[in-house]
py3Dmol code that shows the C-alpha trace and the ligand (Angstrom):
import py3Dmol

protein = """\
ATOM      1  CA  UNK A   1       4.411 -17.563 -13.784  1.00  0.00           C
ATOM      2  CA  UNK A   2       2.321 -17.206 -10.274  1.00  0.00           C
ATOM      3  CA  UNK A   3       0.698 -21.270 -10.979  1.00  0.00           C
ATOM      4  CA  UNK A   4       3.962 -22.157 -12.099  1.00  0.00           C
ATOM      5  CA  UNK A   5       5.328 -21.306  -8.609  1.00  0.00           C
ATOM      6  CA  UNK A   6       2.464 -22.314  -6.863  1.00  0.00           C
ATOM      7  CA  UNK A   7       2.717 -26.219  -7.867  1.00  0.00           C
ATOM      8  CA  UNK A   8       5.828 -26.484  -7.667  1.00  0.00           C
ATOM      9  CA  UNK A   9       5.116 -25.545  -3.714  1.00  0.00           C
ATOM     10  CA  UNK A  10       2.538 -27.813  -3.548  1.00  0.00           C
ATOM     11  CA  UNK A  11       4.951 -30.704  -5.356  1.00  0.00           C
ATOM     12  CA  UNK A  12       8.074 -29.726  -3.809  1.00  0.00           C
ATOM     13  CA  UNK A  13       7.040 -28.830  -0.137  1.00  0.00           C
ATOM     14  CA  UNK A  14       4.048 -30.233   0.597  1.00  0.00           C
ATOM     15  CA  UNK A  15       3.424 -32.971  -1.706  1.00  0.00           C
ATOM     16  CA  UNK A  16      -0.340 -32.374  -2.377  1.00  0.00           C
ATOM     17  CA  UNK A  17      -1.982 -33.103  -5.499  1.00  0.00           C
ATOM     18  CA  UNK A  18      -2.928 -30.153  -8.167  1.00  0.00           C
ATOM     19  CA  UNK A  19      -6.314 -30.488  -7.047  1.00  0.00           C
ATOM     20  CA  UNK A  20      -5.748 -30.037  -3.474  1.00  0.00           C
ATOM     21  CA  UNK A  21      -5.533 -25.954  -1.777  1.00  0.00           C
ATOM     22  CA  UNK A  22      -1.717 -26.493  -2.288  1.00  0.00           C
ATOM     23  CA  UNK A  23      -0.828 -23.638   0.334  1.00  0.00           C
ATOM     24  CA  UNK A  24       0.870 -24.481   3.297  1.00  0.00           C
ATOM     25  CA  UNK A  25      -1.105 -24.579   6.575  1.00  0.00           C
ATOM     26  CA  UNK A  26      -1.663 -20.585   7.579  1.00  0.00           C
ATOM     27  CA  UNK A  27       0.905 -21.778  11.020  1.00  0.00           C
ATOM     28  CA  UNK A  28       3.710 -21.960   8.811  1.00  0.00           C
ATOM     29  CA  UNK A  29       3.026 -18.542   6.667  1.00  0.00           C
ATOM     30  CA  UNK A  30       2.894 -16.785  10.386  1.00  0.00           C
ATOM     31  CA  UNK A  31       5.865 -18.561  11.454  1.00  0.00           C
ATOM     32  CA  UNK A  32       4.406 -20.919  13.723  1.00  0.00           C
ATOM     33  CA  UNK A  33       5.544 -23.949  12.288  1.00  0.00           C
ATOM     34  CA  UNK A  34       8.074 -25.043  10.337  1.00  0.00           C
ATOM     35  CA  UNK A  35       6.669 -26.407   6.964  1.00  0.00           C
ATOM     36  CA  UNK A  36       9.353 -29.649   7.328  1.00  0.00           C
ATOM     37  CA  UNK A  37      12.513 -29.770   9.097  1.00  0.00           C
ATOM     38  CA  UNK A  38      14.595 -31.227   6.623  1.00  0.00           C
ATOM     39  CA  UNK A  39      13.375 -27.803   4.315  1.00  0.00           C
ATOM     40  CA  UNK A  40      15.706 -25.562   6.401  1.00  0.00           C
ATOM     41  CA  UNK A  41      19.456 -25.712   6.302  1.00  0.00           C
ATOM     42  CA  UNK A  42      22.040 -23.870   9.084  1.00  0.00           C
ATOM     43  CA  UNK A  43      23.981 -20.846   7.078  1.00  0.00           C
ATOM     44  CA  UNK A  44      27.815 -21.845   6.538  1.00  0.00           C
ATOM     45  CA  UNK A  45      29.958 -19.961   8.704  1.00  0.00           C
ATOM     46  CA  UNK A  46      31.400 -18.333   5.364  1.00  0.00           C
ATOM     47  CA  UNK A  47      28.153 -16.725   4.482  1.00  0.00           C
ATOM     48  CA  UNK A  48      26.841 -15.846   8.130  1.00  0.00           C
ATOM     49  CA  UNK A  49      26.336 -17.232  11.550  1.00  0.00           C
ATOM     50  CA  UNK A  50      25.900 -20.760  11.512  1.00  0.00           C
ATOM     51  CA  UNK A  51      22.754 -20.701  14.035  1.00  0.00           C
ATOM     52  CA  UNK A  52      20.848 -19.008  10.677  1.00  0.00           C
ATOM     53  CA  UNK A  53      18.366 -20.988   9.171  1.00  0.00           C
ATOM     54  CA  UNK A  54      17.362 -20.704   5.481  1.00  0.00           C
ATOM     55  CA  UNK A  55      14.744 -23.043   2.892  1.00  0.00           C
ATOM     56  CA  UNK A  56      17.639 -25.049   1.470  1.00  0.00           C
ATOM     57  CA  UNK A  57      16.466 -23.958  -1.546  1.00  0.00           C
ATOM     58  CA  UNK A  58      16.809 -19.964  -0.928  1.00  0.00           C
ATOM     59  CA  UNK A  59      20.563 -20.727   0.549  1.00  0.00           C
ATOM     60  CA  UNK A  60      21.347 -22.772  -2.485  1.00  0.00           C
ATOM     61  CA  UNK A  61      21.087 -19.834  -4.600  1.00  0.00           C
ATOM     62  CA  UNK A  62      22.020 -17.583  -2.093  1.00  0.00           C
ATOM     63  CA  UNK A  63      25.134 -19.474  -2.202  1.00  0.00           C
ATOM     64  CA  UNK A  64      25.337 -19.326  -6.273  1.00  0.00           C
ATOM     65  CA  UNK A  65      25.176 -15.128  -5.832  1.00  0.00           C
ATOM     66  CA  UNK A  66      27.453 -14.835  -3.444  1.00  0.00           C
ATOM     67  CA  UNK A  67      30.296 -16.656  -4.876  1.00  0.00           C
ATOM     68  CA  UNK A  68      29.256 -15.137  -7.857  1.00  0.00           C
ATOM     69  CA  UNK A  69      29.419 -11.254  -6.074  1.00  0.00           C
ATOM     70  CA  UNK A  70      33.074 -12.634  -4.580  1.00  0.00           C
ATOM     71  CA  UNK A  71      34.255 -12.564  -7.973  1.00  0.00           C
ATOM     72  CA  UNK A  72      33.723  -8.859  -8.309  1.00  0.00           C
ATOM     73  CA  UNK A  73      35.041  -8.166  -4.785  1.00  0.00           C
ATOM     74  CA  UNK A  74      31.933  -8.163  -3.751  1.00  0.00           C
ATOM     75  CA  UNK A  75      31.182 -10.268   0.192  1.00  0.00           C
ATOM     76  CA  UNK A  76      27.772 -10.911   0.754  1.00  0.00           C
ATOM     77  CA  UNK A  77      27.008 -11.810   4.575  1.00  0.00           C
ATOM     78  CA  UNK A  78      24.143 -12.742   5.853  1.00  0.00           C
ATOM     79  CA  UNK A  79      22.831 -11.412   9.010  1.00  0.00           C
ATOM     80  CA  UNK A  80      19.406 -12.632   9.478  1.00  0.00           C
ATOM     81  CA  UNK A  81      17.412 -15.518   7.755  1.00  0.00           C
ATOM     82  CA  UNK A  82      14.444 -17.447   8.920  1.00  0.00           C
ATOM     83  CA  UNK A  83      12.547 -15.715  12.313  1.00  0.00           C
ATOM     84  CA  UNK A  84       9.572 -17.723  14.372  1.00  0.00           C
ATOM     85  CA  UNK A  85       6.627 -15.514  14.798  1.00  0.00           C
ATOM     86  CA  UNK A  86       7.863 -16.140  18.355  1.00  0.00           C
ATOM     87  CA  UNK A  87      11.288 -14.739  18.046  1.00  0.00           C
ATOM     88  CA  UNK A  88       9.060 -12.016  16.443  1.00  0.00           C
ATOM     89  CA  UNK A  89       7.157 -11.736  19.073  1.00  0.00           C
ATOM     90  CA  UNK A  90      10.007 -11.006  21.335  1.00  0.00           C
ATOM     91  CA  UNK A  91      11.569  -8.235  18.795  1.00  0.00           C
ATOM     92  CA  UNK A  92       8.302  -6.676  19.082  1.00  0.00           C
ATOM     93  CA  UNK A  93       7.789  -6.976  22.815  1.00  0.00           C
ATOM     94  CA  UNK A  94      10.827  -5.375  23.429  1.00  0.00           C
ATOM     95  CA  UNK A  95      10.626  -2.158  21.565  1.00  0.00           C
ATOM     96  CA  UNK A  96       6.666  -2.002  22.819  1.00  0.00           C
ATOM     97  CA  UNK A  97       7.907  -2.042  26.208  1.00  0.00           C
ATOM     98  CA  UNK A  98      10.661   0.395  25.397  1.00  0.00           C
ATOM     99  CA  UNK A  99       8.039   2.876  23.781  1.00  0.00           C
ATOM    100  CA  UNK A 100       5.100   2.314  26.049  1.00  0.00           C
ATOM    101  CA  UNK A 101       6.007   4.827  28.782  1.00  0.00           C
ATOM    102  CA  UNK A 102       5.938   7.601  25.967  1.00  0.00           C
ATOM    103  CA  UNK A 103       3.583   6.589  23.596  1.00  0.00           C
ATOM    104  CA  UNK A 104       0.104   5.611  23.190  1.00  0.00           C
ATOM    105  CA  UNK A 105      -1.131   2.135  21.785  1.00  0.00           C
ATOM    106  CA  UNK A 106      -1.376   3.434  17.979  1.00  0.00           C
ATOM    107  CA  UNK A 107       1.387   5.480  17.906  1.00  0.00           C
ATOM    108  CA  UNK A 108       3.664   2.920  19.259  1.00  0.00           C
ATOM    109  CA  UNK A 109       2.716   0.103  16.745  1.00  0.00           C
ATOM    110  CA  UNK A 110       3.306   2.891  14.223  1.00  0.00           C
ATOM    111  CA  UNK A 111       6.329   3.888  15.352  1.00  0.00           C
ATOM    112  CA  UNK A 112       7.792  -0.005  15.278  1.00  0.00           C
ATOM    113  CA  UNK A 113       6.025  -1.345  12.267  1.00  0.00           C
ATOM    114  CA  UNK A 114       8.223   1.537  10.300  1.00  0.00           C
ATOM    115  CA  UNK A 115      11.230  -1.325  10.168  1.00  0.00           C
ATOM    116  CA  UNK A 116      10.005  -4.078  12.376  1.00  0.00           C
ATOM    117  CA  UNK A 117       6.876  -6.567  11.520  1.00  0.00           C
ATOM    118  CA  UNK A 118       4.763  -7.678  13.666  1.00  0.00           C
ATOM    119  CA  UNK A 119       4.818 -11.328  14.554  1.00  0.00           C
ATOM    120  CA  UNK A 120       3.226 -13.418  11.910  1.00  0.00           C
ATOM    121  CA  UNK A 121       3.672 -10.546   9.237  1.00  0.00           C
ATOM    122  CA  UNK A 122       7.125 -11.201   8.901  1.00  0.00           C
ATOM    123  CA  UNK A 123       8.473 -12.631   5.162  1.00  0.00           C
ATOM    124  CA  UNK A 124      11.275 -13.882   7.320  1.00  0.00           C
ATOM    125  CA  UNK A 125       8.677 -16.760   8.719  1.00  0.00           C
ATOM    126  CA  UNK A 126       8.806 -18.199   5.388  1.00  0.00           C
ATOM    127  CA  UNK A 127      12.800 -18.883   4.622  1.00  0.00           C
ATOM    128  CA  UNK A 128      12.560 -16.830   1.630  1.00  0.00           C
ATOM    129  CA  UNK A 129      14.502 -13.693   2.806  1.00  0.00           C
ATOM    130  CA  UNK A 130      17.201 -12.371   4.359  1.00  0.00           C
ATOM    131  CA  UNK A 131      19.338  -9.368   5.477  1.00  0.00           C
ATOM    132  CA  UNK A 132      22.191  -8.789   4.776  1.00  0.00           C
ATOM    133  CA  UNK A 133      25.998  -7.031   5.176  1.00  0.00           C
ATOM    134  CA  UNK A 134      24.088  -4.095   7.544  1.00  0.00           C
ATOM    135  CA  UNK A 135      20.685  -2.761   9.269  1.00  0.00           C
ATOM    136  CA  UNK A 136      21.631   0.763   8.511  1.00  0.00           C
ATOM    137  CA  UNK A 137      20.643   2.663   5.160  1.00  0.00           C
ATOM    138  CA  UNK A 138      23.612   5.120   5.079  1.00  0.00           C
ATOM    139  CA  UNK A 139      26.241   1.886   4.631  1.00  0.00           C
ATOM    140  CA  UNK A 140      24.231   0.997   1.139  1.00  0.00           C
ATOM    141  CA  UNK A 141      24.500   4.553   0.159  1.00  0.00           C
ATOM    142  CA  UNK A 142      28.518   5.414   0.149  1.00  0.00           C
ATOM    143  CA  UNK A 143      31.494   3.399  -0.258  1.00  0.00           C
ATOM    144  CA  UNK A 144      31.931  -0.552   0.414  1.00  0.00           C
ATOM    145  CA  UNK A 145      28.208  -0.576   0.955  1.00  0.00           C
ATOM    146  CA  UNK A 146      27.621   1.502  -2.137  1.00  0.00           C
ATOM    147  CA  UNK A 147      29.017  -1.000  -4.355  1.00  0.00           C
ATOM    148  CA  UNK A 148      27.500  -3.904  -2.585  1.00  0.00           C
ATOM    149  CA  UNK A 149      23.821  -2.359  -3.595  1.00  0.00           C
ATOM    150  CA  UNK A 150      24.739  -0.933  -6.907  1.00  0.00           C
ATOM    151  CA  UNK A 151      25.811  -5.213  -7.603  1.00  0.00           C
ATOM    152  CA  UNK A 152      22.774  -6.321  -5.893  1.00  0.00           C
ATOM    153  CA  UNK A 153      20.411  -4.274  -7.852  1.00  0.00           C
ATOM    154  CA  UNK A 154      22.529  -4.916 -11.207  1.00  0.00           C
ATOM    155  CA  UNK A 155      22.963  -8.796 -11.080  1.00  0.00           C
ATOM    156  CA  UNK A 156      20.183 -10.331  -7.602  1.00  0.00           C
ATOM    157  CA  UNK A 157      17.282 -10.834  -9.742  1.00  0.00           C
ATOM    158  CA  UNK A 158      19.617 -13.251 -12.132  1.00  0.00           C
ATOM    159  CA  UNK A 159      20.194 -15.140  -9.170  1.00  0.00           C
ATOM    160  CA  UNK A 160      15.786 -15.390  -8.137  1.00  0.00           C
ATOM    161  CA  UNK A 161      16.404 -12.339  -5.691  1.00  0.00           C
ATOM    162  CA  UNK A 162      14.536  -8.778  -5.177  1.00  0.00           C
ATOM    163  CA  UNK A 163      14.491  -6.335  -2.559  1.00  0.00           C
ATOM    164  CA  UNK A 164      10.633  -6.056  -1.545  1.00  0.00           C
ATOM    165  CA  UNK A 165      10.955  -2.927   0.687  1.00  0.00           C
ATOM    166  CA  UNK A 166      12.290  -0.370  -2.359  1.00  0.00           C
ATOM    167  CA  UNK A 167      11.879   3.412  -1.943  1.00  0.00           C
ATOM    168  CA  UNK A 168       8.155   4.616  -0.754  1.00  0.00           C
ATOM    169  CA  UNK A 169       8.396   7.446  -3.651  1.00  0.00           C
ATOM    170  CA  UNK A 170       5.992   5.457  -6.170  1.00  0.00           C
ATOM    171  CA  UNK A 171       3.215   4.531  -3.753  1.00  0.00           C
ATOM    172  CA  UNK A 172       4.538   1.535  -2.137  1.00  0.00           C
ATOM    173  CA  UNK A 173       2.932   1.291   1.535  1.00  0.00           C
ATOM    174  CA  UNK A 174       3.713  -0.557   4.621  1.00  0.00           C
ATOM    175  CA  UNK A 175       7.562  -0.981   5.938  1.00  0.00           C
ATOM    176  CA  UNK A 176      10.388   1.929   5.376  1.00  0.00           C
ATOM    177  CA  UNK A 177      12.946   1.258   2.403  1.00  0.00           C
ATOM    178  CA  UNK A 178      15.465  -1.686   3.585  1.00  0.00           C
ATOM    179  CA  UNK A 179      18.212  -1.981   1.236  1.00  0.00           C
ATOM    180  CA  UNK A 180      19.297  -4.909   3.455  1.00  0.00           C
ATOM    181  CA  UNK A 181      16.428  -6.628   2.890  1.00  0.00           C
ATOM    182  CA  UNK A 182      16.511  -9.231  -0.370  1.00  0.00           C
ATOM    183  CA  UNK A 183      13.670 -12.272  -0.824  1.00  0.00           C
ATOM    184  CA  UNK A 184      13.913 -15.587  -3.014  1.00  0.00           C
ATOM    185  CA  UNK A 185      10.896 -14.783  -5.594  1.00  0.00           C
ATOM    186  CA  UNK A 186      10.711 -18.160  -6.915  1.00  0.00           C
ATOM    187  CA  UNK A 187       9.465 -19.543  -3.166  1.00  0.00           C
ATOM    188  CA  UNK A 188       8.407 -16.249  -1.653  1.00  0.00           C
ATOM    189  CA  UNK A 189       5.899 -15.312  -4.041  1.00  0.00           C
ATOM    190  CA  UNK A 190       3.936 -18.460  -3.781  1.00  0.00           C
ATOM    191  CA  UNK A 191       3.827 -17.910  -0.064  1.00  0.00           C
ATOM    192  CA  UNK A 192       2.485 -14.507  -0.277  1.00  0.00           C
ATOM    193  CA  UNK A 193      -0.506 -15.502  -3.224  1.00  0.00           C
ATOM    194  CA  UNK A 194      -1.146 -18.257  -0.002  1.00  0.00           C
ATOM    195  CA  UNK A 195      -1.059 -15.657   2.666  1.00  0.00           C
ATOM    196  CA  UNK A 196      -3.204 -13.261   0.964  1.00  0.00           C
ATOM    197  CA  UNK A 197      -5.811 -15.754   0.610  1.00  0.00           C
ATOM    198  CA  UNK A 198      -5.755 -17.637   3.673  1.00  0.00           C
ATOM    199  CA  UNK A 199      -8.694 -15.875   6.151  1.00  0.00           C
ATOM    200  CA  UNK A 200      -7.883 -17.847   9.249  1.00  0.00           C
ATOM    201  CA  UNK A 201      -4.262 -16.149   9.693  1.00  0.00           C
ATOM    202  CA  UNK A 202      -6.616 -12.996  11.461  1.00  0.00           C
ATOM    203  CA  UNK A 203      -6.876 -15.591  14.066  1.00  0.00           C
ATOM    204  CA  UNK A 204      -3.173 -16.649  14.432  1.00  0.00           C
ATOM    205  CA  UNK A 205      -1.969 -13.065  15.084  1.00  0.00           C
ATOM    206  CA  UNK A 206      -2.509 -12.750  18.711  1.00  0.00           C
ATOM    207  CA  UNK A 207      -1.109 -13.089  22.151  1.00  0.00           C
ATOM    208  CA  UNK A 208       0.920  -9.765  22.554  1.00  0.00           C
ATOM    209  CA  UNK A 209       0.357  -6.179  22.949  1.00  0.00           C
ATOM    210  CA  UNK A 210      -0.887  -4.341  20.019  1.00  0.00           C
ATOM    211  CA  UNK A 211      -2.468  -7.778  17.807  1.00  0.00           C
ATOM    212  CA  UNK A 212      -5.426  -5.804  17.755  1.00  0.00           C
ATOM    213  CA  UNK A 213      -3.508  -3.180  14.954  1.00  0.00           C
ATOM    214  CA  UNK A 214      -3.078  -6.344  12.741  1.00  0.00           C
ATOM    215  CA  UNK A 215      -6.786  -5.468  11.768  1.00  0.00           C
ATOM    216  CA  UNK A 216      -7.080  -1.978  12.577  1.00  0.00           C
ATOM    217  CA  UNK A 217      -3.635  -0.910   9.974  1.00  0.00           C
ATOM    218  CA  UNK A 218      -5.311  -2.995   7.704  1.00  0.00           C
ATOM    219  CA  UNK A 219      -1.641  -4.580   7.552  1.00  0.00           C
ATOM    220  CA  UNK A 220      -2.402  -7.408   5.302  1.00  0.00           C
ATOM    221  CA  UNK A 221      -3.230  -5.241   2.574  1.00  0.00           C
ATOM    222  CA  UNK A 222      -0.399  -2.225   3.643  1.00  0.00           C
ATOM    223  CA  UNK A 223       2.269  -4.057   5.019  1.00  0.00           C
ATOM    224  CA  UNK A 224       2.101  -7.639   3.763  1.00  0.00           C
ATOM    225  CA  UNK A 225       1.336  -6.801   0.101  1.00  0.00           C
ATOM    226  CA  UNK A 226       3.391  -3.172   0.609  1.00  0.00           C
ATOM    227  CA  UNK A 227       6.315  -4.826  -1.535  1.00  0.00           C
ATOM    228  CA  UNK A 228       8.286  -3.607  -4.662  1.00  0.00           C
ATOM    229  CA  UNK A 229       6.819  -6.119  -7.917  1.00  0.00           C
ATOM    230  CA  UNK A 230       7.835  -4.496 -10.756  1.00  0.00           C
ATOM    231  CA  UNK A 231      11.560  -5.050 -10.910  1.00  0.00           C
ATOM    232  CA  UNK A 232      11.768  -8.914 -10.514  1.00  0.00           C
ATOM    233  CA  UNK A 233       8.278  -9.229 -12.556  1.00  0.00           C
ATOM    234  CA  UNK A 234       9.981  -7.860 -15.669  1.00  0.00           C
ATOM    235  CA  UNK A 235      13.214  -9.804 -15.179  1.00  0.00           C
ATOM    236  CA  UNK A 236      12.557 -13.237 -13.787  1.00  0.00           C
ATOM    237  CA  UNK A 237      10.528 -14.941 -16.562  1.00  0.00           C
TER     238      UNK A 237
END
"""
ligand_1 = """\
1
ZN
Zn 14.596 -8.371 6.830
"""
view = py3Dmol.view(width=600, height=400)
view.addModel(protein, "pdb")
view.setStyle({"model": 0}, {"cartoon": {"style": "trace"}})
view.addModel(ligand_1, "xyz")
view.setStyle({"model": 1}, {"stick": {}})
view.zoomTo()
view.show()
């Protein structure tokens, strides 16, 4: 399904022809741009804060699951949606600074990258993904928050939805489990097959303290491409 995905980004967003490289310019897979305004849609205050941004296209079925999860008792809010590499940037800036005084350089990157990206590695640059109900692991793992996950993983991939950051127990590198955490596959996975491809992004990440790890972590290959497949590979078809 990949080239399936992949024109109907180049069609949809960027109106290239199927000859053309129909991945959008490596700026908008680090966050840098946004691919076209009119692409990105405020959250209704129902679903989340309205100063949210999502691909209209994500929300849209966002918007389809959550009603849907309503009519199980089920509330789906949103909490975070699209993120600039330089909203990112000051994320990362701030923890850095909060570490630096008792860490060194590695071991602080380390210590943030374990929930946090690193501007420009973030899937929330793209529109695709979003957190939701909490930040914490222990409210997915009793009560309200319980049920929330257990109708998440039972009915989000119907809806074009996965949770990339799944438990580390199988091999999966890169970023800590974040049940929070839930991506639009049908858009998403066309901008990753783009970002793993595109060698100028090296060049983008840069212009805060630590860029150098980008390359040293290897982070393209553990972080970036670190996320759960298998699930929403056997189900979406
Ligand atoms: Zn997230």
């Amino acid at each position: 399904m990949k080239w399936l995905y992949s024109i109907l980004l180049c069609l949809v967003i960027f109106g290239c022809s199927q000859e053309e490289n129909c991945c959008p310019p490596a700026e908008f897979l680090v966050g840098q741009m946004v691919s076209n305004e009119k692409d990105f849609v405020s959250v209704d205050s129902l679903y989340g804060r309205n100063s949210i941004l999502l691909d209209s296209q994500v929300y849209k079925a966002f918007v389809l699951m959550a009603d849907s999860a309503k009519k199980s008792g089920i509330d789906l809010y949103i909490l975070s949606g699209y993120r600039s590499f330089y909203s990112q940037k000051s994320i990362w800036e701030r923890k850095w600074e909060k570490n630096s005084g008792t860490m060194d350089d590695s071991k602080n990157a380390n210590h943030i990258l374990r929930y946090s990206s690193m501007p420009g590695i973030s899937r929330h640059h793209w529109g695709t993904d979003l957190d939701l109900n909490s930040l914490n692991s222990e409210y997915f793992q009793s009560g309200e928050g319980a049920k929330v996950y257990q109708w998440l993983n039972a009915n989000a991939n119907h809806f074009g939805f996965f949770q990339p950051y799944t438990t580390k127990d199988k091999g999966r590198t890169g970023f800590e489990t974040e049940e929070w955490h839930w991506s639009y596959y049908p858009l998403s996975q066309g901008y990753l097959d783009c970002y793993l491809q595109n060698d100028s992004i090296e060049d983008l990440i840069t212009g805060f303290n630590g860029a150098q790890f980008y390359r040293i972590f290897d982070i393209k290959k553990r972080y970036v491409q670190g996320i759960e497949m298998d699930t929403i590979e056997e189900s979406i078809q």
